[in-house]
PLY file of the C-alpha trace (Angstrom):
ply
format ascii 1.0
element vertex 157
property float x
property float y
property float z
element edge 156
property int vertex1
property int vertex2
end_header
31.16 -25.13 1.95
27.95 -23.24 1.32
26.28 -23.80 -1.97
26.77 -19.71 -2.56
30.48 -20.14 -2.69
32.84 -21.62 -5.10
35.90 -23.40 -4.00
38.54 -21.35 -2.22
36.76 -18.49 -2.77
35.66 -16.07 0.05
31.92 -16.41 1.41
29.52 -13.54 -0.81
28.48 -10.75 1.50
24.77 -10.72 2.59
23.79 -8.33 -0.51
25.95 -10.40 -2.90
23.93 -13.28 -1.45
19.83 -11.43 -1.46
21.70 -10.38 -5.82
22.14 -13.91 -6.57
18.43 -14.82 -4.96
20.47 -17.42 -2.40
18.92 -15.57 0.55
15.46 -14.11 0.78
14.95 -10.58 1.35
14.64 -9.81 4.75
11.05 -7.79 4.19
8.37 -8.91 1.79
6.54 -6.38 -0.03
3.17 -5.68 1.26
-0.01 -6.43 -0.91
-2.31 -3.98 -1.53
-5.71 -4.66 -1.49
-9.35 -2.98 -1.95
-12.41 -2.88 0.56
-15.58 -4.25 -0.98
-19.18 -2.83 0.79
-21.19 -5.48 2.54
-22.88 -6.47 -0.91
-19.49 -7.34 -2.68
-19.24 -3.95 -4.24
-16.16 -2.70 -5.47
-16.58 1.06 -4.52
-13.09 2.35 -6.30
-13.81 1.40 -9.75
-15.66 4.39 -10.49
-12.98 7.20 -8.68
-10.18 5.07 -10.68
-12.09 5.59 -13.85
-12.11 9.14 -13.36
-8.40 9.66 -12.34
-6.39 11.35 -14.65
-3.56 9.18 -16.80
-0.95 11.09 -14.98
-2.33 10.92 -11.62
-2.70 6.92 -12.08
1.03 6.80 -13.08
1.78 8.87 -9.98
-0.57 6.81 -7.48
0.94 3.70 -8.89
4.75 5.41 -8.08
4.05 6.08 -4.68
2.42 2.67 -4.16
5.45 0.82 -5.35
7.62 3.06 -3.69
5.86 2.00 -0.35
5.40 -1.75 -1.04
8.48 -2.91 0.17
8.97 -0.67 3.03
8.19 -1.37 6.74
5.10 0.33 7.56
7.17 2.14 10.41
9.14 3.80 7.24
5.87 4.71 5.44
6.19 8.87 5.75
5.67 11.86 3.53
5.86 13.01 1.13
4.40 8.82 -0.25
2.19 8.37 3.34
1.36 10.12 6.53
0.98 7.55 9.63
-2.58 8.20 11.81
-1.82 5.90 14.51
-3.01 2.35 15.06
-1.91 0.98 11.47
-3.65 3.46 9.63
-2.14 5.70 6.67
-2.67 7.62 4.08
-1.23 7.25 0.82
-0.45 10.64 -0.89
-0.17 11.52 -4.37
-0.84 14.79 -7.00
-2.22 14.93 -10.42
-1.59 17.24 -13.08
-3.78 20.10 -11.76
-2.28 19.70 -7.98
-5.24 18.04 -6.84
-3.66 16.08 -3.66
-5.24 12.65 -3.73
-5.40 10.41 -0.55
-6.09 6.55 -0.60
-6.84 5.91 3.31
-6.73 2.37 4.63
-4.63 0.38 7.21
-2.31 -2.37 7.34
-3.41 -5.77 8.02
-0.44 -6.89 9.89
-2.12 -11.04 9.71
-2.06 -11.08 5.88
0.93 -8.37 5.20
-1.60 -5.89 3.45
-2.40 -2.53 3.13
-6.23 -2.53 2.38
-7.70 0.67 0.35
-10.89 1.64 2.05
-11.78 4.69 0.11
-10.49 7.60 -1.15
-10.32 11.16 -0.87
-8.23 14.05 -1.07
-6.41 17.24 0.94
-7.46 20.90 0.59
-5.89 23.55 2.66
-4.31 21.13 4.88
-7.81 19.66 5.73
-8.68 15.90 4.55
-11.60 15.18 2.45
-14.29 13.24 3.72
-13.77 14.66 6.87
-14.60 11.78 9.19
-11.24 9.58 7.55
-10.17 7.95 10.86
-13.60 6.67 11.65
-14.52 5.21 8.35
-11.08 3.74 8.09
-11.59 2.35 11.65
-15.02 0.74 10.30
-13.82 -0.57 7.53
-11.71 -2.69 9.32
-13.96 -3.66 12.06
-16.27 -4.84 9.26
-13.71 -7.26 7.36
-12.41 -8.37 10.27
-12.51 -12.25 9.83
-13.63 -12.20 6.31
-10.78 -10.43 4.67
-10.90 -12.99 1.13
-14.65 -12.26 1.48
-14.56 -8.39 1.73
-11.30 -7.38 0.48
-9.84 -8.28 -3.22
-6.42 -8.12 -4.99
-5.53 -3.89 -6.10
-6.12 -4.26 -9.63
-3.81 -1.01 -10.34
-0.36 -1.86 -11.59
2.34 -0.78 -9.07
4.90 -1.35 -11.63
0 1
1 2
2 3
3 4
4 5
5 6
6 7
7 8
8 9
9 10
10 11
11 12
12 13
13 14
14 15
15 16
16 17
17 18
18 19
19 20
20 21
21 22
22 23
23 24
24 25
25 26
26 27
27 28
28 29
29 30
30 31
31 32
32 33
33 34
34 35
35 36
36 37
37 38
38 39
39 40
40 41
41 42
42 43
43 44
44 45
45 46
46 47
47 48
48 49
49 50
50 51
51 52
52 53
53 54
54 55
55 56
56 57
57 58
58 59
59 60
60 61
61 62
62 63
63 64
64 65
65 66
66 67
67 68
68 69
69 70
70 71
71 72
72 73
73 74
74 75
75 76
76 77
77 78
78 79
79 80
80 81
81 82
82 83
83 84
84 85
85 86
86 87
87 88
88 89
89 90
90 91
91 92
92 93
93 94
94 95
95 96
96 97
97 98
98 99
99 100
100 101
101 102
102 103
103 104
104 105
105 106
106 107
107 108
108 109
109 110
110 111
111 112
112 113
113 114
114 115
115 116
116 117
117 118
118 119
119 120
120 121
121 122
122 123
123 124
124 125
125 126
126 127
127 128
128 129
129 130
130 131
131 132
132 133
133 134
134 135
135 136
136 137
137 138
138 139
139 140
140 141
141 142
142 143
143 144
144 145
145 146
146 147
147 148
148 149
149 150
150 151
151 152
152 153
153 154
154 155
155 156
């Protein structure tokens, strides 16, 4: 008899069994993380200072909305998938400005990293040159990612 199951009573179904935290959850949620430069700078600080109330509460929505999903099921209107692990996470403020956080998944430590953000105008991304500062971004943590990469202090709650 498994210790999920009571005595002559029938075995709990697999989401009766992930309820009662007897089985872990067959995904964990991804942490998010933020880029720091070279000199241990956190670069985001400032553009989260200046977000709107309502656009944090937004960002933060479509974070935890993604956090638990397989990057394969990160899609609009939360993310749009570039290729090679890296997406952009979408979200709106109050005035309709369309926010972007670009970054990539670090499939090694189940992360999505924050390199910088940005935003979309007329279909067109803002900075321009996205995919190839993403792609830099990673090519300069690689191998130091507790060195040049620190917890998301933004509450995905």
């Amino acid at each position: 008899m498994s210790p999920t199951q009571a005595p002559d009573a029938s075995p709990l179904s697999e989401f009766e069994e992930l309820l009662k935290g007897s089985k872990k959850p067959p995904f964990t949620v991804w942490e998010f993380r933020l880029w720091l430069t070279a000199t241990g700078r956190n670069e985001h600080a400032k553009w989260d200072s200046e977000l709107s109330k309502k656009g944090r509460a937004r960002r933060n929505v479509s974070m935890k909305f993604l956090r638990d999903k397989p990057a394969a099921q990160w899609s609009r209107p939360e993310a749009s998938p570039l290729g090679d692990h890296v997406y952009v996470i979408r979200f709106k403020d109050e005035n309709g400005t369309q926010h972007r956080l670009f970054g990539y998944h670090d499939l090694d430590h189940h992360a999505y990293v924050i390199c910088f953000e940005g935003f979309e105008k007329d279909h067109v991304y803002h900075p321009p040159n996205y995919e190839e500062r993403v792609r830099k971004c990673r090519s300069d943590i690689k191998g130091q990612f507790d060195q040049r990469t620190i917890v998301c202090p933004w509450p995905v709650i």
